[in-house]
TORKE-573997 format. One record per residue: residue in three letters; x, y, z of N, C-alpha, C, CB in turn. Coordinates in Angstrom, 1 decimal, decimal comma, padded with zeros to 4 digits, always signed. Glycine has a CB too. Example, Ala and Ser with C-alpha at 12.3 -4.5 7.8 and 13.67 -1.06 7.14 Angstrom:
BEGIN
{residu:ala&npx:+013,2&npy:-005,7&npz:+007,8&capx:+012,3&capy:-004,5&capz:+007,8&cpx:+013,2&cpy:-003,3&cpz:+007,8&cbpx:+011,3&cbpy:-004,5&cbpz:+009,0}
{residu:ser&npx:+012,8&npy:-002,2&npz:+007,1&capx:+013,7&capy:-001,1&capz:+007,1&cpx:+012,9&cpy:+000,0&cpz:+007,9&cbpx:+014,1&cbpy:-000,6&cbpz:+005,7}
END
This chain:
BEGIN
{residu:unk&npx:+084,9&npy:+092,3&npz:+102,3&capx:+085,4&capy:+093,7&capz:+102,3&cpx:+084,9&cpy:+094,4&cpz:+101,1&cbpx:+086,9&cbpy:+093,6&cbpz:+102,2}
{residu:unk&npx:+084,9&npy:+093,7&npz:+100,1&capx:+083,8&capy:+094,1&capz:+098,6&cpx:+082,6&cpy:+095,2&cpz:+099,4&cbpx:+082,8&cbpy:+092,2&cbpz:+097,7}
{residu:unk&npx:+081,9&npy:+094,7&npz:+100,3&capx:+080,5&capy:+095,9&capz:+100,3&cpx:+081,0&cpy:+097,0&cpz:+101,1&cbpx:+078,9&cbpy:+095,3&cbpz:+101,2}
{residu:unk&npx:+082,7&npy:+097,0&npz:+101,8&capx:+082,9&capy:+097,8&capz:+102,8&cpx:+083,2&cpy:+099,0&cpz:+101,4&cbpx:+084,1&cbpy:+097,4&cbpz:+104,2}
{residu:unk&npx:+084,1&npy:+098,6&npz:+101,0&capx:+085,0&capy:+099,3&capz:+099,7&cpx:+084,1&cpy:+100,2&cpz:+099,1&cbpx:+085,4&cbpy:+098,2&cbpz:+098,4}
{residu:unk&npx:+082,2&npy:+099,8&npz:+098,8&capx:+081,7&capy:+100,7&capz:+098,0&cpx:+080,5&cpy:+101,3&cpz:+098,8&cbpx:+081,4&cbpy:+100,1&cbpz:+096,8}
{residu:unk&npx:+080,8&npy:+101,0&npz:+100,2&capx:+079,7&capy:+101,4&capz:+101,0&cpx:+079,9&cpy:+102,8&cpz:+100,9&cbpx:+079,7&cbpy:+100,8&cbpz:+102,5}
{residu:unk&npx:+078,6&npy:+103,1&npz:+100,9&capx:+076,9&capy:+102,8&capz:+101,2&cpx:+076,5&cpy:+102,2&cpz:+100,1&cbpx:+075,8&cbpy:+104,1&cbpz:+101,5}
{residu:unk&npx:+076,9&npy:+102,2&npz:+099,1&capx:+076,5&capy:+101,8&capz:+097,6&cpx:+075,8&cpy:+100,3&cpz:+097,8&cbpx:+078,1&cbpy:+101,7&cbpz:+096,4}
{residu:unk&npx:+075,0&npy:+099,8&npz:+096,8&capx:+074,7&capy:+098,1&capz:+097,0&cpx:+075,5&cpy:+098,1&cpz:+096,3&cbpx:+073,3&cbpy:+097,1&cbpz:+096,6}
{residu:unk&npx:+075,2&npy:+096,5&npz:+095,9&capx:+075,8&capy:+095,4&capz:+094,7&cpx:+074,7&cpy:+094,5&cpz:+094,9&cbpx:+077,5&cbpy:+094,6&cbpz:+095,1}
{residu:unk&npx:+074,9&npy:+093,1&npz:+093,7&capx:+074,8&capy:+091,7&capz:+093,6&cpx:+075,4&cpy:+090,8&cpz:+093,6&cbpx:+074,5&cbpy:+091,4&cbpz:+093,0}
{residu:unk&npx:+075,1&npy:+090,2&npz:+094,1&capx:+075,8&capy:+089,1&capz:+094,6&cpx:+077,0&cpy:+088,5&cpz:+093,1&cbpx:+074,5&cbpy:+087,8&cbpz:+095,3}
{residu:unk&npx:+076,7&npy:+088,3&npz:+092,0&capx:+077,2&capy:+088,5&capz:+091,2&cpx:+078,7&cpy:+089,6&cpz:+090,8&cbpx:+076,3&cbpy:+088,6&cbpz:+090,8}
{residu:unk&npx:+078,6&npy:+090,4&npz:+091,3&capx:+079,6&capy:+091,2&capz:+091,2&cpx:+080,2&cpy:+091,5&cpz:+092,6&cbpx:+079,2&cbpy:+092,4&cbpz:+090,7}
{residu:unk&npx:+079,7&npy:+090,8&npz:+093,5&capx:+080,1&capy:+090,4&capz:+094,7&cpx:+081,2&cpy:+089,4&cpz:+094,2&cbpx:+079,0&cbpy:+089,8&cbpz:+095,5}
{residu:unk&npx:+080,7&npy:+088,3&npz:+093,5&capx:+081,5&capy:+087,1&capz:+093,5&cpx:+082,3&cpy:+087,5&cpz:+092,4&cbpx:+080,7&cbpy:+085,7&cbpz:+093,3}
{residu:unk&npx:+082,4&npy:+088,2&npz:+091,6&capx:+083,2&capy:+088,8&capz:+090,5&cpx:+084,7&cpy:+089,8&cpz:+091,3&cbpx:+081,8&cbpy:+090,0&cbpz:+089,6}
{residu:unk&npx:+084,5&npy:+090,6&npz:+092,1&capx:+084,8&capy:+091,3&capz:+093,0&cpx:+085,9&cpy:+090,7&cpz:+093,8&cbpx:+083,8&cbpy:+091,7&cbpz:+093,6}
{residu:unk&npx:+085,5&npy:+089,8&npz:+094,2&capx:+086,2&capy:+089,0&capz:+095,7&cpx:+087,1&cpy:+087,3&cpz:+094,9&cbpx:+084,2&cbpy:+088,2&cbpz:+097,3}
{residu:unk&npx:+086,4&npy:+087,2&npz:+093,7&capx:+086,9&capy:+085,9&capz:+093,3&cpx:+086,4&cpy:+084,8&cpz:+094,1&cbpx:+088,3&cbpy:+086,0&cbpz:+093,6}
{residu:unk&npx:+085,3&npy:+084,6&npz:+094,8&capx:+084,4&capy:+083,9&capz:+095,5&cpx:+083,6&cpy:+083,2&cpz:+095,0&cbpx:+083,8&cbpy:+084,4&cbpz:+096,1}
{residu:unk&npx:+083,1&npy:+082,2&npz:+094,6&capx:+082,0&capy:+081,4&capz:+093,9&cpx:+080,4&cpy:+082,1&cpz:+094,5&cbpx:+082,3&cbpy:+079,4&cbpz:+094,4}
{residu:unk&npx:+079,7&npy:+082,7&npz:+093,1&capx:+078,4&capy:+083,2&capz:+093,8&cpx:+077,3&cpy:+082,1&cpz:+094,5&cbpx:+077,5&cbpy:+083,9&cbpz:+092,5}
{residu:unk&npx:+077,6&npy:+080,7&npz:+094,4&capx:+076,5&capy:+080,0&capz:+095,3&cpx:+076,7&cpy:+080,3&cpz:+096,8&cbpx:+076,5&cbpy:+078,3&cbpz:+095,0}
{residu:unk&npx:+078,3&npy:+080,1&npz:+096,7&capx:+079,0&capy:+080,6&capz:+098,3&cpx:+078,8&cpy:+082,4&cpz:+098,7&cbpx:+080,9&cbpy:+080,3&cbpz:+098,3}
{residu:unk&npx:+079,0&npy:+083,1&npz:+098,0&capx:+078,1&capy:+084,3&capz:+098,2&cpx:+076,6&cpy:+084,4&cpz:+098,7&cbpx:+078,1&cbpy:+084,9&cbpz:+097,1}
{residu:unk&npx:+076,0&npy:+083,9&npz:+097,4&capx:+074,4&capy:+084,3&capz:+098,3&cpx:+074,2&cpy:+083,6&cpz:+099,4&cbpx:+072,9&cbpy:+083,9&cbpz:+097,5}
{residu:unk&npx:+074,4&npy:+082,0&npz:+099,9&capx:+074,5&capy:+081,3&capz:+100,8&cpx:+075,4&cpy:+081,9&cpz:+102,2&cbpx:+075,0&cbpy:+080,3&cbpz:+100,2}
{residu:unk&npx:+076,1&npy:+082,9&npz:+102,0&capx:+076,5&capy:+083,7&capz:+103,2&cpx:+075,7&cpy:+085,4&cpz:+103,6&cbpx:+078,2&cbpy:+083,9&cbpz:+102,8}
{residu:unk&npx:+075,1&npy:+085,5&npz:+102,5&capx:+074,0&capy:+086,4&capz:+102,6&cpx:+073,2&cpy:+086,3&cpz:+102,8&cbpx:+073,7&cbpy:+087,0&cbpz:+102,1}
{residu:unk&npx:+072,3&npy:+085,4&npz:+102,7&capx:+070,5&capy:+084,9&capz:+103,0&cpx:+070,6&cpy:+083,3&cpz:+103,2&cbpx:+069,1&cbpy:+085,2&cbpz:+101,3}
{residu:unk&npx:+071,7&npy:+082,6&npz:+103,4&capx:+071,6&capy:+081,4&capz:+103,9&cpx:+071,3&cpy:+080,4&cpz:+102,5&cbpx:+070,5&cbpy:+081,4&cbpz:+105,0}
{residu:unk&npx:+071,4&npy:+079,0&npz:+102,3&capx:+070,9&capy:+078,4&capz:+101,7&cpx:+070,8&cpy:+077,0&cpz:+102,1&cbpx:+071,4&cbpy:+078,7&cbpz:+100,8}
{residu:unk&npx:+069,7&npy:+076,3&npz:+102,3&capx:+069,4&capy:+074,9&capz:+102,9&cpx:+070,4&cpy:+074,8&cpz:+104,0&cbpx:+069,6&cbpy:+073,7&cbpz:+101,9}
{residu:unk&npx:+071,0&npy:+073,3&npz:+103,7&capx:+071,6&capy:+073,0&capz:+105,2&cpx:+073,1&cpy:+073,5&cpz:+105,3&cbpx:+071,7&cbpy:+071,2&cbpz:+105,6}
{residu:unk&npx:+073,5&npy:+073,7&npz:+104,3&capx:+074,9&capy:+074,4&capz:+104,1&cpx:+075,3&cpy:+075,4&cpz:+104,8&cbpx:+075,1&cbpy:+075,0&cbpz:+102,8}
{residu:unk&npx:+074,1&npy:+076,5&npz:+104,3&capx:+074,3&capy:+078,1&capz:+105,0&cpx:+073,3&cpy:+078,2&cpz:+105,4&cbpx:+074,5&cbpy:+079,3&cbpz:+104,2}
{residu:unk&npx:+073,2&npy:+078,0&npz:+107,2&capx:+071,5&capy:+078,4&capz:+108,3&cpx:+071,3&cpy:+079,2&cpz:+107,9&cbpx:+071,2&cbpy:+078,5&cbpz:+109,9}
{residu:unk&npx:+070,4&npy:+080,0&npz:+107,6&capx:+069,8&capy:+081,2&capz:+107,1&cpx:+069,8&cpy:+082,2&cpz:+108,1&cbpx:+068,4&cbpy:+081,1&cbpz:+106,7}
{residu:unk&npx:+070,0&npy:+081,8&npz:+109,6&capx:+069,9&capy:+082,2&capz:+111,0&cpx:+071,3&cpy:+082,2&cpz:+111,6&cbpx:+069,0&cbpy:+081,3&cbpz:+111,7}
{residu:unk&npx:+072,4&npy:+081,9&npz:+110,1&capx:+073,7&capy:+082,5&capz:+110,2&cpx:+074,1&cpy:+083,1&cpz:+109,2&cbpx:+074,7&cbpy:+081,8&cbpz:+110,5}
{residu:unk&npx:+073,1&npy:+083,8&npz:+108,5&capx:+073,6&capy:+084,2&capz:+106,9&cpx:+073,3&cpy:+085,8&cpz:+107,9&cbpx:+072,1&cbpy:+083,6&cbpz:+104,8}
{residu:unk&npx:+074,2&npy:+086,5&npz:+106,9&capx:+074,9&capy:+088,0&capz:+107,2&cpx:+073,9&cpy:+088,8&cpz:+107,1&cbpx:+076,1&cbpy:+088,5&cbpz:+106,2}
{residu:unk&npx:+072,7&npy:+088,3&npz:+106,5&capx:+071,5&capy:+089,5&capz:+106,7&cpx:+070,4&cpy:+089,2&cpz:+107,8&cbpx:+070,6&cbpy:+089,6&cbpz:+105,2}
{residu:unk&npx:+070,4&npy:+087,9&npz:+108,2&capx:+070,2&capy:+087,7&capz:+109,2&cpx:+070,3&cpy:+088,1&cpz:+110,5&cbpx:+070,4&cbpy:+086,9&cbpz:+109,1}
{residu:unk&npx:+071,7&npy:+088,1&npz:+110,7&capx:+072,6&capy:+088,9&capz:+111,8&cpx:+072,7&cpy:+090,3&cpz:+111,6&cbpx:+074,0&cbpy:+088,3&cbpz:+112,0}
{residu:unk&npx:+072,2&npy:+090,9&npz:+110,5&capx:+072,1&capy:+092,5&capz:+110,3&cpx:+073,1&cpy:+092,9&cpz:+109,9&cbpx:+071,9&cbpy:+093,4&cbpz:+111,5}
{residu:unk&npx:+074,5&npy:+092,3&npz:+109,5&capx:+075,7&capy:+093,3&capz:+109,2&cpx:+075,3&cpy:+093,4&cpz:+107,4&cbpx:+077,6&cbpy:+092,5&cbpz:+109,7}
{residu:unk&npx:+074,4&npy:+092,9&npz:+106,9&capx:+074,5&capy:+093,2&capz:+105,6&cpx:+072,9&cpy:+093,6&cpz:+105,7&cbpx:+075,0&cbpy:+091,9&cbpz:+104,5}
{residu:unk&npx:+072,5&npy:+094,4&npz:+104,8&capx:+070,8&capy:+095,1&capz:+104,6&cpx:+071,0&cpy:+094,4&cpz:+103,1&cbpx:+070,4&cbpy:+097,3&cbpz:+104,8}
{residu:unk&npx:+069,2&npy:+093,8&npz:+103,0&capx:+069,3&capy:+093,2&capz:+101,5&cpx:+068,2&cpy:+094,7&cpz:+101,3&cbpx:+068,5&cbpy:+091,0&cbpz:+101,0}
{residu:unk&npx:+068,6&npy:+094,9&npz:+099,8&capx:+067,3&capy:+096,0&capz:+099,1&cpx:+067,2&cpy:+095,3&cpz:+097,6&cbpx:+068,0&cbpy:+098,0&cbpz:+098,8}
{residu:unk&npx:+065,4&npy:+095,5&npz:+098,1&capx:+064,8&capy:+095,1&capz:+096,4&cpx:+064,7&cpy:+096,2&cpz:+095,9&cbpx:+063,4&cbpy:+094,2&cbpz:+096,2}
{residu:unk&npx:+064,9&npy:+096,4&npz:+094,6&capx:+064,5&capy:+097,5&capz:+093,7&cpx:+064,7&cpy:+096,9&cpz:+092,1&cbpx:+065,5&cbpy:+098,9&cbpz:+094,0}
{residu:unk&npx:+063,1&npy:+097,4&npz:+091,7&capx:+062,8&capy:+096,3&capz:+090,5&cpx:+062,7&cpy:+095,1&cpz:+090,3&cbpx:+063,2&cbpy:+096,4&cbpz:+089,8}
{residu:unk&npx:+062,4&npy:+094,1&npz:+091,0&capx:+062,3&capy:+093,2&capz:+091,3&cpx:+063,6&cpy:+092,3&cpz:+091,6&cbpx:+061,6&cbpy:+092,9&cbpz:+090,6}
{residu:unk&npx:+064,9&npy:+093,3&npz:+091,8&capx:+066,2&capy:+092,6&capz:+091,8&cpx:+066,3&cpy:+092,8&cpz:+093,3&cbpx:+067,6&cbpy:+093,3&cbpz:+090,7}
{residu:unk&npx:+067,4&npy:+091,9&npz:+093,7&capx:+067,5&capy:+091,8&capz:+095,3&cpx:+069,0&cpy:+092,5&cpz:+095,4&cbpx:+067,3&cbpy:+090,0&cbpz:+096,2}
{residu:unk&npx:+069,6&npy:+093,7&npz:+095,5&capx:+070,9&capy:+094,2&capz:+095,4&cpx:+071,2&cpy:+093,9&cpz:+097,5&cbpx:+070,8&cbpy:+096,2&cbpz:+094,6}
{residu:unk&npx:+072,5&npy:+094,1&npz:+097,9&capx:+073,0&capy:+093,9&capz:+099,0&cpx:+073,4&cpy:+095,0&cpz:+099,6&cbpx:+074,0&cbpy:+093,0&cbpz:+098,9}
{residu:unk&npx:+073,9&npy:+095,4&npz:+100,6&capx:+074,6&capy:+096,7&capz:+101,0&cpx:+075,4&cpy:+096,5&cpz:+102,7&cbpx:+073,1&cbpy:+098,1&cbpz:+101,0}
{residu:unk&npx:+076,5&npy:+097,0&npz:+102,8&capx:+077,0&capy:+096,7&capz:+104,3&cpx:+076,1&cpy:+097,5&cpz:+105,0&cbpx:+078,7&cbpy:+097,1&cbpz:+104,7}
{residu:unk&npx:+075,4&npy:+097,1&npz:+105,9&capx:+074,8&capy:+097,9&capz:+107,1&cpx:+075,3&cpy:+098,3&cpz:+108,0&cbpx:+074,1&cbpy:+097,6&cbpz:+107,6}
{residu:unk&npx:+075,0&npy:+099,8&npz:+108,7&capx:+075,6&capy:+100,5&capz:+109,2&cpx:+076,2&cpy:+099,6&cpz:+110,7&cbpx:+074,9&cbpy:+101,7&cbpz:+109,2}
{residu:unk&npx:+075,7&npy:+098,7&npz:+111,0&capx:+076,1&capy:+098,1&capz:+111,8&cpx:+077,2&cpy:+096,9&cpz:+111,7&cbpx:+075,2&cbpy:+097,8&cbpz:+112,3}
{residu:unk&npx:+077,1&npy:+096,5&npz:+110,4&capx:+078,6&capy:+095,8&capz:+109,7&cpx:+079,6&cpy:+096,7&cpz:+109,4&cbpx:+078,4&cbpy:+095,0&cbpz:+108,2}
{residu:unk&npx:+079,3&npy:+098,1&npz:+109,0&capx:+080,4&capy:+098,7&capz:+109,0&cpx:+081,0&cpy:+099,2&cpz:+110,1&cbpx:+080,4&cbpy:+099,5&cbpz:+108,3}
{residu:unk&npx:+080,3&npy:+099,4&npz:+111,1&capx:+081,1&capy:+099,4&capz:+112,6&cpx:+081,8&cpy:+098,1&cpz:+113,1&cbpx:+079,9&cbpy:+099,8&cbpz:+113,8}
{residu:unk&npx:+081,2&npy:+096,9&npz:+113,1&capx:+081,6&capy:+095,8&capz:+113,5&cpx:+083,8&cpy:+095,3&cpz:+112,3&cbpx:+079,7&cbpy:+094,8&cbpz:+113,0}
{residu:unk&npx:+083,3&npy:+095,7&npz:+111,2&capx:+084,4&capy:+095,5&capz:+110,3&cpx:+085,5&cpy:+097,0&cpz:+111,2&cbpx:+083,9&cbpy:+095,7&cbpz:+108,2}
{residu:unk&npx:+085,1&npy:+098,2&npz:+111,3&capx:+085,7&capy:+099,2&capz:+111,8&cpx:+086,5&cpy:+098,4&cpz:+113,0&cbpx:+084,7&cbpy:+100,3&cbpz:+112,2}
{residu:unk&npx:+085,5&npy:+097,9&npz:+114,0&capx:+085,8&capy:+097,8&capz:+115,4&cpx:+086,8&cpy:+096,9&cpz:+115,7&cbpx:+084,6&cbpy:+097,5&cbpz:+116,1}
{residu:unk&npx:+086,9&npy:+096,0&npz:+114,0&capx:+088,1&capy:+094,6&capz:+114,4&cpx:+089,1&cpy:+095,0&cpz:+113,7&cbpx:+087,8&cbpy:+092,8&cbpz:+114,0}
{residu:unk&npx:+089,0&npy:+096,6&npz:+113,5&capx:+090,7&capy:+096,9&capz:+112,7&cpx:+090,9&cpy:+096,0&cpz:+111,7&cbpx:+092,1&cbpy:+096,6&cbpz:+113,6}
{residu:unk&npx:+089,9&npy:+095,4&npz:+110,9&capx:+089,9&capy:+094,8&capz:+109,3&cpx:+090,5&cpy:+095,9&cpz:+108,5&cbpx:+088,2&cbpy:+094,3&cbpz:+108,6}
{residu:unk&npx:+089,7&npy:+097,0&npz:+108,6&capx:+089,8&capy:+098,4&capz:+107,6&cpx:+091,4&cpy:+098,3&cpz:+107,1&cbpx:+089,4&cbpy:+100,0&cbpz:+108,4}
{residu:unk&npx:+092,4&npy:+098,5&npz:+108,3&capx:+093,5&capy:+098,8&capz:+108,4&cpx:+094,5&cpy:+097,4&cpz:+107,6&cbpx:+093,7&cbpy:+099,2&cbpz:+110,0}
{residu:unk&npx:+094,2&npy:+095,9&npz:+107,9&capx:+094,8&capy:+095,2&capz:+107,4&cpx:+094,7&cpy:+095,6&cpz:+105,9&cbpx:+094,4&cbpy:+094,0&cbpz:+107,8}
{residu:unk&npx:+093,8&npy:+095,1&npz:+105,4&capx:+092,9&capy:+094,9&capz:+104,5&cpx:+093,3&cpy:+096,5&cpz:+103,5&cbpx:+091,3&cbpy:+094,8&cbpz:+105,3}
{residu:unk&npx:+093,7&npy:+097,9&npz:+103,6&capx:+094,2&capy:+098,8&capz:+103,1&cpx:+095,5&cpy:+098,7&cpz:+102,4&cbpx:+094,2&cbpy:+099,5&cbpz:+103,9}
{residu:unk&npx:+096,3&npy:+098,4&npz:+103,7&capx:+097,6&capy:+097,7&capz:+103,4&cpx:+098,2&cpy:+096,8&cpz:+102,5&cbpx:+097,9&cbpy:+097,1&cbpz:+104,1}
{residu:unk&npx:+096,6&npy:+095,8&npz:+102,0&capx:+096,7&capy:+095,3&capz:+100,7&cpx:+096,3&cpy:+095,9&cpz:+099,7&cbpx:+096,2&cbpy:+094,3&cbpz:+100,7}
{residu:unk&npx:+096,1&npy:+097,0&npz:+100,0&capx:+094,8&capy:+097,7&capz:+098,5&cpx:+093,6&cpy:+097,2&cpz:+098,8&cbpx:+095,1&cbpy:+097,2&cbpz:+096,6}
{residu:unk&npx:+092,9&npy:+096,8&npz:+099,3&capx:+091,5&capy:+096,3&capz:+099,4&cpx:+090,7&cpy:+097,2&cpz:+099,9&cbpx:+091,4&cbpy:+095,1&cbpz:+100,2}
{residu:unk&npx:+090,9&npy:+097,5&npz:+101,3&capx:+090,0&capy:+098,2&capz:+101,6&cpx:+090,1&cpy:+099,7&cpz:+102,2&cbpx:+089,4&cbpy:+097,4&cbpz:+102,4}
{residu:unk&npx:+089,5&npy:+100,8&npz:+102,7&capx:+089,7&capy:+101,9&capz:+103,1&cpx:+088,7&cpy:+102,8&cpz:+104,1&cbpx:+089,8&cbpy:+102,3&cbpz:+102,0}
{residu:unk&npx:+089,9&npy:+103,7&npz:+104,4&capx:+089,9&capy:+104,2&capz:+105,7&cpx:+089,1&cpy:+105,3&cpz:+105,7&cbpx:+091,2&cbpy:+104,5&cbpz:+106,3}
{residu:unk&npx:+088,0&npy:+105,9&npz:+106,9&capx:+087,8&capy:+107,3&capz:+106,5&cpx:+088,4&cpy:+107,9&cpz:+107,7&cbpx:+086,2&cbpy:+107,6&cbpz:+106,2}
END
């Protein structure tokens, strides 16, 4: 819910895992996959709901417009408000 919160904005995965309270190995490994843990061919940029952007040789993250429909479409937004987390437009 972290990339919905500041979408369109990126982040790193770092302040991803700062953000969410998530361990960053389990972060990037759910963004670009890592070995046998996280199939890369189920990591979230893989399947398109997250867009990776390099700029300056840093790899920043962003929800893509098709993760933010998909989070829209399962009424996450609405739970997830209710806690303070996330928001509605």
């Amino acid at each position: 819910m972290h990339l919905y919160t500041i979408y369109p904005n990126i982040s790193y995965p770092y302040d991803i895992s700062r953000q969410t309270g998530i361990d960053s190995t389990n972060i990037i490994g759910a963004l670009r996959g890592m070995g046998s843990r996280y199939k890369n061919s189920n990591s979230l940029v893989e399947m398109g709901v997250v867009d990776m952007v390099e700029n300056n040789g840093v790899t920043y993250y962003k929800l893509s417009d098709r993760g933010k429909r998909l989070i829209e479409g399962m009424d996450l937004v609405k739970v997830h408000s209710t806690r303070g987390v996330g928001r509605k437009k």
